[in-house]
Each structure stands twice: as structure tokens, then as C-alpha cells.
C-alpha positions as a printed Julia matrix, in Angstrom:
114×3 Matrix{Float64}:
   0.0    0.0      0.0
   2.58   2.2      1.27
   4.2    1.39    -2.65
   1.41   2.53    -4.48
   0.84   5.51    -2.59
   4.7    6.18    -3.27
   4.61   5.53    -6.67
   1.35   8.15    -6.97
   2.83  10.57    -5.32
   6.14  10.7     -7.98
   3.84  10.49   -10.74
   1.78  13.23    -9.44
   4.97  15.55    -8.96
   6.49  14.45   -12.43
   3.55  15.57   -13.78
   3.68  18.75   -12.25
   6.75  19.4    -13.16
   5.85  18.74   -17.02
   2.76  20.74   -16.45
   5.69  23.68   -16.52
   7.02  22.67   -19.47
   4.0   22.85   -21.47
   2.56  25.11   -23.88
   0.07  26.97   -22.86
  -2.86  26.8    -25.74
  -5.03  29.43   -24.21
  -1.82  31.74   -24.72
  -1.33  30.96   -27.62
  -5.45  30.96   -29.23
  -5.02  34.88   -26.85
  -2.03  35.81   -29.3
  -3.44  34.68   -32.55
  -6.69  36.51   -31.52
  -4.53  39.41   -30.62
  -2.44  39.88   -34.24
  -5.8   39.19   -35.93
  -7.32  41.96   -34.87
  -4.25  43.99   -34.87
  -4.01  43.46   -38.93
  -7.84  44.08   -39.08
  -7.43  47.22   -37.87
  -4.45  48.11   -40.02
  -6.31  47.18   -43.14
  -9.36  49.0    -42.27
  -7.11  52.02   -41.55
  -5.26  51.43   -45.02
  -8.96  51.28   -46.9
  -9.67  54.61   -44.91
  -6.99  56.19   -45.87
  -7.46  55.01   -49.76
 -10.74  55.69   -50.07
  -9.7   59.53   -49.04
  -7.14  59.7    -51.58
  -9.66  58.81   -54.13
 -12.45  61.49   -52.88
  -9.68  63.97   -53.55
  -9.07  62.77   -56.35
 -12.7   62.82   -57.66
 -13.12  66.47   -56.32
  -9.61  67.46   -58.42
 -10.91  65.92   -61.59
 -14.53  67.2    -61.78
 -14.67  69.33   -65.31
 -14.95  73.24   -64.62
 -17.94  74.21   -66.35
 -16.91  76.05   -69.81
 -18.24  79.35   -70.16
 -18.08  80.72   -73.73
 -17.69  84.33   -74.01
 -19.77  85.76   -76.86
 -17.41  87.34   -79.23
 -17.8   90.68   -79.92
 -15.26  91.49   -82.42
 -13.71  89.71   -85.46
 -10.27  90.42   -86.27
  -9.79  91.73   -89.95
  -8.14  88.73   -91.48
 -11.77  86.9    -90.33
 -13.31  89.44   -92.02
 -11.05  89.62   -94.99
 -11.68  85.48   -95.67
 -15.55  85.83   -94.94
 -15.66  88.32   -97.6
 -13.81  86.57  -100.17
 -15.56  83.52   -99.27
 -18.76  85.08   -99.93
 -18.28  87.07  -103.18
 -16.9   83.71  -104.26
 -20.5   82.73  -103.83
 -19.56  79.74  -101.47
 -23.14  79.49   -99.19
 -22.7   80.85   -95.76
 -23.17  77.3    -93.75
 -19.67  76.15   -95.33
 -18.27  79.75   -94.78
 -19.25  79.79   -90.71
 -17.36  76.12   -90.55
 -14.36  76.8    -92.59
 -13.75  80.47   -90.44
 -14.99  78.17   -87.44
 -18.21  81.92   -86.64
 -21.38  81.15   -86.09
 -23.64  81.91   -88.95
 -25.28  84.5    -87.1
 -21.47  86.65   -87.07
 -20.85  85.4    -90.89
 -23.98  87.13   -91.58
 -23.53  90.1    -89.66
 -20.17  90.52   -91.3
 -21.7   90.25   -94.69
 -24.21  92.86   -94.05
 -22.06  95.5    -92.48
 -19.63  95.47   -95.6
 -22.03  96.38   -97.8
């Protein structure tokens, strides 16, 4: 009796002793947990910061509205080529494209040379 309570009481401390020697799993499920959400919140951070690049980026590239200004004068050389254009008898459509004026300033030229 007095052998078997000997012999359980070494394999009891042996044990122990291993117990030391072990890995801990709980530690390590804790650290895996742990860098997990440490690289979640990296990449969420990352997309943030992304995602505000490209706003700025949207905002930057927006077209300006263009805004013609109605011309008001026609330099003479314009004028000159209208003219010869027209006494050529070449109709006014083909005239306004090939001196790139509306047809309303083609005509208006037309009339005020006469």
C-alpha cells in the first residue's frame, strides 16, 4: 500500500513538473486573436486612408464648367476670308465652318460690308 501511494505521489509531482514545461494553448489561441485583430485594424485604416485619396481625387478631376464668351469682335483677317468667301459665292453654312463663326457673325459681317 505504502508502494502505491509512493509511486502516486512521484507520478503526481512528475507531472507537475511537465505541467511547466508545457505550452500553454489558451496563450497561444489569446495571441493569434490578438495579431488578428491587430491586422484588421491596419487594413481597415489602409482602406480609410485610400478611399480619401480617391475622394480627392474625384473632387480634383470634376470638369470646370466652360463658359463661352460671346465674341464681340472679329479680327480683320476673319473678315477679310468671310468676304472673299462670300463674293466667291460659297453658301454661308460652309463659310461659318471653314472660319470656325457662327452663322449669325458670318452674316452680320456680310451685311455691315455692304
Amino acid at each position: 500500500m505504502n508502494i502505491l501511494f509512493l509511486s502516486l505521489f512521484v507520478i503526481s509531482i512528475i507531472l507537475f513538473i511537465v505541467s511547466f514545461f508545457q505550452e500553454d494553448r489558451m496563450k497561444r489561441v489569446e495571441m493569434d486573436l490578438e495579431e488578428l485583430s491587430i491586422n484588421m485594424i491596419q487594413e481597415h485604416y489602409q482602406l480609410k486612408k485610400r478611399l480619401s485619396l480617391v475622394e480627392e481625387e474625384i473632387l480634383v478631376v470634376q470638369p470646370q464648367p466652360i463658359v463661352h464668351k460671346p465674341i464681340t469682335e472679329v479680327n480683320a483677317i476673319l473678315k477679310n476670308q468671310v468676304l472673299n468667301l462670300h463674293a466667291q459665292g460659297i453658301p454661308l453654312e460652309q463659310i461659318s465652318t471653314q472660319s470656325s463663326l457662327p452663322i449669325h457673325l458670318v452674316e452680320k459681317i456680310i451685311t455691315n460690308s455692304n
